[in-house]
Kinemage of the C-alpha trace (Angstrom):
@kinemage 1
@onewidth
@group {chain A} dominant
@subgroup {mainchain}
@vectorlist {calphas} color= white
{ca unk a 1} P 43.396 76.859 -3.417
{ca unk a 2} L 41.560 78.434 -6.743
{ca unk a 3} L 40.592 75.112 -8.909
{ca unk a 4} L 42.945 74.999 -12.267
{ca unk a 5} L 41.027 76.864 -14.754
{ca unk a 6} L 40.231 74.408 -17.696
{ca unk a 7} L 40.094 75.705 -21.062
{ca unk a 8} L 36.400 75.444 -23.190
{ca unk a 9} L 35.805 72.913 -25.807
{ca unk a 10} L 33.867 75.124 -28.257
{ca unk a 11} L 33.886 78.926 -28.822
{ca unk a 12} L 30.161 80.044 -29.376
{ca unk a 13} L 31.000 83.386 -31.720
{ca unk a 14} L 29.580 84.863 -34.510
{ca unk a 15} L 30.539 83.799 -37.818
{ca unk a 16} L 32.945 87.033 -39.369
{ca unk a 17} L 33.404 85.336 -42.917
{ca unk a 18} L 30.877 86.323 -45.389
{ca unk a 19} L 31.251 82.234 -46.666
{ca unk a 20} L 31.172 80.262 -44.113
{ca unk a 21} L 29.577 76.473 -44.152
{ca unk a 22} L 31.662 74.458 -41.996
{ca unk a 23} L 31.275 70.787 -42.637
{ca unk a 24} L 33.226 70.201 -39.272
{ca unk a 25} L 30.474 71.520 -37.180
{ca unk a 26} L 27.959 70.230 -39.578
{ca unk a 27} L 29.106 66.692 -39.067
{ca unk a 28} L 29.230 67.049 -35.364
{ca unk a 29} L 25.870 67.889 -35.546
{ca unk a 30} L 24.811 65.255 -37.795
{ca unk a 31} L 22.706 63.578 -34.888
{ca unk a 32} L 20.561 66.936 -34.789
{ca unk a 33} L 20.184 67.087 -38.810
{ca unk a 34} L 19.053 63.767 -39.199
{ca unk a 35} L 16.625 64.738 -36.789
{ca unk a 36} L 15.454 67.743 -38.130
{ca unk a 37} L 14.968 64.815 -41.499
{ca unk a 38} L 12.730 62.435 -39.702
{ca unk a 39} L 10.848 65.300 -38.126
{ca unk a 40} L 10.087 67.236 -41.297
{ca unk a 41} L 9.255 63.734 -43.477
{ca unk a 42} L 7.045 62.438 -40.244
{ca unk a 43} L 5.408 65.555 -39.667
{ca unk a 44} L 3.769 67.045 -42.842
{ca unk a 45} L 1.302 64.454 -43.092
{ca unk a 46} L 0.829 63.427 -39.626
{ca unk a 47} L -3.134 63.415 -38.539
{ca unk a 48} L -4.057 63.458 -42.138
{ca unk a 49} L -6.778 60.539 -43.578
{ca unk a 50} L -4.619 59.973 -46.092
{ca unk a 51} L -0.907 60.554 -45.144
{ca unk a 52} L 1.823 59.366 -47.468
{ca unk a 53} L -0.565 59.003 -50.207
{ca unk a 54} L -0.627 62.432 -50.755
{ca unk a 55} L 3.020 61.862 -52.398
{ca unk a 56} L 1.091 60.074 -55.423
{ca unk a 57} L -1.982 62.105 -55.157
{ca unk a 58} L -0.795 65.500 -55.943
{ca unk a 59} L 1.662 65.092 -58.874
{ca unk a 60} L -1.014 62.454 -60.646
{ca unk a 61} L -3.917 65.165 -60.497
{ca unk a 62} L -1.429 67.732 -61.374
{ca unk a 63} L -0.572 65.633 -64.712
{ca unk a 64} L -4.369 65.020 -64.922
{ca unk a 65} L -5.247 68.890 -64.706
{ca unk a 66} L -2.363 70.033 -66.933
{ca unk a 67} L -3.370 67.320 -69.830
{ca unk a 68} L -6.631 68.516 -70.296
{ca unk a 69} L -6.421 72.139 -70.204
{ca unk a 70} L -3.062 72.402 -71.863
{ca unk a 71} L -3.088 69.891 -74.392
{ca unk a 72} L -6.820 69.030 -74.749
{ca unk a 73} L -8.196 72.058 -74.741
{ca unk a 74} L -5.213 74.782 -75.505
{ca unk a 75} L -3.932 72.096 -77.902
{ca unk a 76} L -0.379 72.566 -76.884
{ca unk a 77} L 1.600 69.528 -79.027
{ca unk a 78} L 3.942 67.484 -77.317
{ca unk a 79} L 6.339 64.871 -79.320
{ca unk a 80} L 4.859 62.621 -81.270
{ca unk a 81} L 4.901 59.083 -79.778
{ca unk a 82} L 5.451 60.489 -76.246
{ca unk a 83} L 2.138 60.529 -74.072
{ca unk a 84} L 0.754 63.759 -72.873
{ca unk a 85} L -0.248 62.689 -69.387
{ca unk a 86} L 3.481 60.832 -69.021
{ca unk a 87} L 5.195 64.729 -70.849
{ca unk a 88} L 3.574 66.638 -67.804
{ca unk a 89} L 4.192 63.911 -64.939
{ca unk a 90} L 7.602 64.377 -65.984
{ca unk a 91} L 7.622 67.976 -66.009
{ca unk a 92} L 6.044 68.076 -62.321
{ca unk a 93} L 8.571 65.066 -60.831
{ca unk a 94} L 10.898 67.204 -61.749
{ca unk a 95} L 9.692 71.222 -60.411
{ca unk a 96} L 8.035 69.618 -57.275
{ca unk a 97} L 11.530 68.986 -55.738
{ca unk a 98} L 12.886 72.036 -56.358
{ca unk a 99} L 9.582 73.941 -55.345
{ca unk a 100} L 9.075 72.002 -52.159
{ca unk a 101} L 13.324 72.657 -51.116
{ca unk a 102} L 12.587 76.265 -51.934
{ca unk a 103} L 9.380 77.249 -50.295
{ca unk a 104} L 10.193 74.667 -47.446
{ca unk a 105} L 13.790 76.997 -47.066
{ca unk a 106} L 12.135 80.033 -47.589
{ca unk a 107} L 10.574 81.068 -43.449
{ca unk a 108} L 13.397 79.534 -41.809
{ca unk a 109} L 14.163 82.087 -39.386
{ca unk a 110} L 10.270 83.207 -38.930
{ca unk a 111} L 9.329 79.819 -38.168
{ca unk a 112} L 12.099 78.663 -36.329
{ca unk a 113} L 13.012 81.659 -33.939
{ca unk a 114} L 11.663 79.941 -30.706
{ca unk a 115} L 14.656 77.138 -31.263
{ca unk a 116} L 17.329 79.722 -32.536
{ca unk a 117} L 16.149 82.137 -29.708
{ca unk a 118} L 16.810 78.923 -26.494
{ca unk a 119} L 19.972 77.027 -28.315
{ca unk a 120} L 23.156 77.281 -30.684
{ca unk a 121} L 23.631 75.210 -33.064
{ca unk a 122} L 24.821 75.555 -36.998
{ca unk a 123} L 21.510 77.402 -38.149
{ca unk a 124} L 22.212 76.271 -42.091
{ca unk a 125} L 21.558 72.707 -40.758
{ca unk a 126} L 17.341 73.716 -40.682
{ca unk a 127} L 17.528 74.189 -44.902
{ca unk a 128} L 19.981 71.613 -45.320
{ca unk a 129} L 17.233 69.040 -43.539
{ca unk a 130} L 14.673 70.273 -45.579
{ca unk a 131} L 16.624 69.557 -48.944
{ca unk a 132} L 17.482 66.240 -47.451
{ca unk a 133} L 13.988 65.388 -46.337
{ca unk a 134} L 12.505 66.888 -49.710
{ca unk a 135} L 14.836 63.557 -51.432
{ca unk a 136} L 12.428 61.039 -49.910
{ca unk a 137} L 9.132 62.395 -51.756
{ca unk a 138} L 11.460 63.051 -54.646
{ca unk a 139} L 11.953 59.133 -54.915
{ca unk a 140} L 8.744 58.620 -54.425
{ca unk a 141} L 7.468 60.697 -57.102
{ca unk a 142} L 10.256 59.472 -59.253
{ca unk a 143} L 8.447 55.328 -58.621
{ca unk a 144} L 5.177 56.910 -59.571
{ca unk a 145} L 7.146 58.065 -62.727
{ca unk a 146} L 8.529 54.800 -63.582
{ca unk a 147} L 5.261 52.737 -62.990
{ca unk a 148} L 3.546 55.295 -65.663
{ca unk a 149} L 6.185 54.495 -67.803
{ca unk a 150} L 6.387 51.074 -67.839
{ca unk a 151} L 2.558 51.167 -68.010
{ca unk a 152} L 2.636 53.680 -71.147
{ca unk a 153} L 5.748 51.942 -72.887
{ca unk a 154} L 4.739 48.062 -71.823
{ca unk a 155} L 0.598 47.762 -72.164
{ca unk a 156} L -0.444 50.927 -75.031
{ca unk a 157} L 1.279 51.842 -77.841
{ca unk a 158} L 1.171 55.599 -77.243
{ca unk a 159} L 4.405 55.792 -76.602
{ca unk a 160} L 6.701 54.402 -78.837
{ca unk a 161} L 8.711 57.378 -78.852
{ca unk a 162} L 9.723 57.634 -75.225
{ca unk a 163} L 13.091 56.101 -74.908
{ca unk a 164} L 15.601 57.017 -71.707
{ca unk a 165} L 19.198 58.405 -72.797
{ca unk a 166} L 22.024 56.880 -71.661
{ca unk a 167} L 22.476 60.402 -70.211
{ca unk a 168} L 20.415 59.318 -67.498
{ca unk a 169} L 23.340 59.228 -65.533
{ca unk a 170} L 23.336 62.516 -64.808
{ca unk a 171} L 19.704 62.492 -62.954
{ca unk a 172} L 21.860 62.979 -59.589
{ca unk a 173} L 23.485 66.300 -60.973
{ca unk a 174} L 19.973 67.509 -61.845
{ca unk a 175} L 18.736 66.485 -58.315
{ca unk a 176} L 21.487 68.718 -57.061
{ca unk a 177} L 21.529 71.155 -58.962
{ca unk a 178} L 17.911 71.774 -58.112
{ca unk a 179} L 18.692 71.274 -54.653
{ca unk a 180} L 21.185 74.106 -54.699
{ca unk a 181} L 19.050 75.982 -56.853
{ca unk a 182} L 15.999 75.656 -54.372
{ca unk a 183} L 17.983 75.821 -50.925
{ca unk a 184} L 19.821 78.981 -52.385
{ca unk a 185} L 16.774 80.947 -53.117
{ca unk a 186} L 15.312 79.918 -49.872
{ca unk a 187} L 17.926 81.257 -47.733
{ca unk a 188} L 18.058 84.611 -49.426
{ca unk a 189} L 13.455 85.126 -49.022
{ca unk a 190} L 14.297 83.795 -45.592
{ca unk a 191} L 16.723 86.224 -44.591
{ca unk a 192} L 14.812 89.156 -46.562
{ca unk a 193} L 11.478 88.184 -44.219
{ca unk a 194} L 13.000 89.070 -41.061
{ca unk a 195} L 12.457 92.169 -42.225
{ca unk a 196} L 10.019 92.542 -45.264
{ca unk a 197} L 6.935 90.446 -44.149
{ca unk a 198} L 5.531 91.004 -47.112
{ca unk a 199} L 7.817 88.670 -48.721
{ca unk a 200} L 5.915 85.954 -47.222
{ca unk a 201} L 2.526 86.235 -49.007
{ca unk a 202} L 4.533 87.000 -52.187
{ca unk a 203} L 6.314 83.519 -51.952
{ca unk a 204} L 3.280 81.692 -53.195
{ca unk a 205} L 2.543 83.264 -55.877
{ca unk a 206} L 6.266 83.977 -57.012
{ca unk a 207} L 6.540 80.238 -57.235
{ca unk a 208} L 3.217 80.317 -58.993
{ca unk a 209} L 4.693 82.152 -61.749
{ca unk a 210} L 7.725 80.860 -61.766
{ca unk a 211} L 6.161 77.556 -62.805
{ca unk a 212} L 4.257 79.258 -65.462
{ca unk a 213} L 7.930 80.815 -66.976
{ca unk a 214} L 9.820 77.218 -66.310
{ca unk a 215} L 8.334 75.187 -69.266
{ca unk a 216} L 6.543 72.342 -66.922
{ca unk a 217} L 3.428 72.424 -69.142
{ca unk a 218} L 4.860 72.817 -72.241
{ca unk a 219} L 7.824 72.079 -74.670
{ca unk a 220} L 10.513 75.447 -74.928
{ca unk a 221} L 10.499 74.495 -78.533
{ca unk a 222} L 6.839 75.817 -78.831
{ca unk a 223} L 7.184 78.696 -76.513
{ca unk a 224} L 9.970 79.573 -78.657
{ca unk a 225} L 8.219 79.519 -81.647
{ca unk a 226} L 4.599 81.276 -80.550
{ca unk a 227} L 6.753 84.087 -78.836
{ca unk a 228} L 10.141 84.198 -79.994
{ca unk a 229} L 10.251 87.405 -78.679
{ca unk a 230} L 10.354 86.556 -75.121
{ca unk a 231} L 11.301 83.310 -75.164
{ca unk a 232} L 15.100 83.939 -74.145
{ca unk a 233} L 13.191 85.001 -70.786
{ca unk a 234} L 12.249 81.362 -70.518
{ca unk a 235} L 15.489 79.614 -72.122
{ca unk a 236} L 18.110 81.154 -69.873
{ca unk a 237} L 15.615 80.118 -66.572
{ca unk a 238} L 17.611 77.476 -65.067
{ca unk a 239} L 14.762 75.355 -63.694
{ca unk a 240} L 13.704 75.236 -68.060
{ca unk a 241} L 17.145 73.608 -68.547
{ca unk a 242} L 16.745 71.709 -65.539
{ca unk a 243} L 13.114 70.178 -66.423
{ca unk a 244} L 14.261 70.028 -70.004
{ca unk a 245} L 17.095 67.787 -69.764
{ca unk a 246} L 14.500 65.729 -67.211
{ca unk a 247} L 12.743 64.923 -70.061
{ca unk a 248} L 15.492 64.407 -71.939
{ca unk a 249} L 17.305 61.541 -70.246
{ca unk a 250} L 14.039 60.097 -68.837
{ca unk a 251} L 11.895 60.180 -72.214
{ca unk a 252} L 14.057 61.629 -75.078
{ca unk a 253} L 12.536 64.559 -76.036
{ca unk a 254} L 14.026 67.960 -76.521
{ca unk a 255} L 17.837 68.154 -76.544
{ca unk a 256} L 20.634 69.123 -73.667
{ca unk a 257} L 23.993 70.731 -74.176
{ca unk a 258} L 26.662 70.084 -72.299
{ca unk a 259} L 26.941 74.338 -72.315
{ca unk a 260} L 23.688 74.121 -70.592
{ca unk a 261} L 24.982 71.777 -68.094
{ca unk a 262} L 28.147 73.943 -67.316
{ca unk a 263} L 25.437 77.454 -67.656
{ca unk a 264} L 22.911 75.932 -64.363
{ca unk a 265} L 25.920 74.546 -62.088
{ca unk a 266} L 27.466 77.542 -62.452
{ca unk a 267} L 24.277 79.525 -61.649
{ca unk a 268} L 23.053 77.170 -59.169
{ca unk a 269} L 26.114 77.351 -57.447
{ca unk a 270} L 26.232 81.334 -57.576
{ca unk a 271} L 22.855 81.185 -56.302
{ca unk a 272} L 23.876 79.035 -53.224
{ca unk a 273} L 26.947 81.351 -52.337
{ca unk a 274} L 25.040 84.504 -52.700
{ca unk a 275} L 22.356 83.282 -50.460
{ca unk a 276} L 25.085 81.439 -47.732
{ca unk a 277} L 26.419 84.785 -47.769
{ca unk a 278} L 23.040 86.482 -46.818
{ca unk a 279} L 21.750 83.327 -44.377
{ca unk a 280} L 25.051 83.981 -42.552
{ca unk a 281} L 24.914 87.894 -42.519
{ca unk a 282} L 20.863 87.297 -40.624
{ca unk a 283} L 21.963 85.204 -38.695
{ca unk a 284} L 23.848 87.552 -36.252
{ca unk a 285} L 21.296 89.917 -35.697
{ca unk a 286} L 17.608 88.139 -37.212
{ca unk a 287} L 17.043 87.111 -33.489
{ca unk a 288} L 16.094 91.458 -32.599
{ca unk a 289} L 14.088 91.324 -35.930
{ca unk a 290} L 11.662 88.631 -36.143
């Protein structure tokens, strides 16, 4: 007698919608994105001298580096009363989250094609753990924030100008808004480098410039008035808006518009879509490519 043919569980097919992030399958996988978290936070520094330290390390020599050649020497002003050292820590909190979700996003397939190539699961969950994992030295950076500023405001009197906004509320939109932003752009480079290589040594120095054209080192105000010119190029960059209402909420310089606020979800969120779209679209076929 045959045996009473059971029907499957789960389907294994390709995705046909050009949108597709299903939170069902997402949060059965949960186990395997949490995972993918602890491995990416445990990993990066593992066999290094210093480890974790790194965290504080990078963004306080950053600071360092940007106050004396920007400030010191270039003699670009910040706001009176607000330190230069605390302007540029700010600046940096703010662009190292969004730089580390989007070059951490951006060789998902390239690096990750001996998994995809043995086992299914939802491949969006890889970025997503990066973003995730990206939050812990985003907190961390954030403490190394506040203990400068309670140094600054507290024990010198640089700073009597740096007050926080009771828009500081909105600190978690920014954080995901960069986050969409970051994770976005790092799905569409990753799906482009299964085929353009090339992409990959560009990625660097993209970000490079991007940092140079996303007012970290220096207020818009004064970009705006050395090269008024060009400065829309630098205004309508989200990440500007982004790092600019950082300071804004955390220190109270510059200004934020609520039609600023509505201009970067919107884009963030386009940016997310058009790169879900692409992610999903590589995704059928990346695994002949790579």
């Amino acid at each position: 007698m045959k045996e009473q043919e059971r029907p499957w569980l789960y389907t294994i097919s390709p995705k046909r919608k050009l949108i597709d992030l299903n939170f069902k399958e997402i949060w059965r996988y949960k186990d395997l994105l949490l995972l993918f978290v602890k491995r990416d936070i445990v990993t990066v520094y593992k066999q290094t001298i210093l480890g974790p330290l790194w965290y504080f390390i990078q963004p306080l020599f950053t600071s360092i580096i940007f106050t004396v050649i920007f400030n010191n020497l270039a003699a670009i002003p910040v706001t009176p009363g607000v330190p230069a050292f605390l302007f540029n820590l700010a600046g940096i909190t703010a662009w190292n989250y969004f730089k580390e979700c989007l070059t951490g996003t951006s060789d998902t397939f390239t690096k990750n094609q001996a998994i995809f190539g043995k086992v299914y699961f939802p491949r969006v969950i890889i970025p997503m753990s990066i973003v995730v994992s990206n939050l812990v030295k985003f907190a961390i950076q954030l403490l190394v924030f506040i203990g400068f500023y309670v140094y600054f405001v507290g024990f010198t009197t640089t700073a009597y100008a740096a007050r926080p906004q009771w828009s500081l509320l909105l600190l978690p939109v920014l954080v995901f808004i960069m986050g969409l932003l970051g994770l976005g752009f790092g799905m569409l480079i990753s799906s482009m480098t299964t085929k353009y290589r090339d992409l990959t040594f560009l990625v660097a120095f993209g970000v490079q410039l991007l940092m140079y054209g996303s007012a970290v080192m220096y207020p818009l105000s004064f970009f705006e008035e050395k090269l008024p010119g060009v400065a829309w190029l630098v205004a309508y960059n989200p990440m500007t808006i982004v790092i600019e209402a950082f300071r804004h909420i955390t220190l109270g310089v510059g200004e934020i518009s609520s039609l600023q606020l509505v201009y970067i979800s919107v884009v963030s969120i386009f940016v997310f879509l058009l790169g879900l779209i692409v992610f999903n679209s590589t995704e059928k076929k990346f695994i002949d490519t790579v």
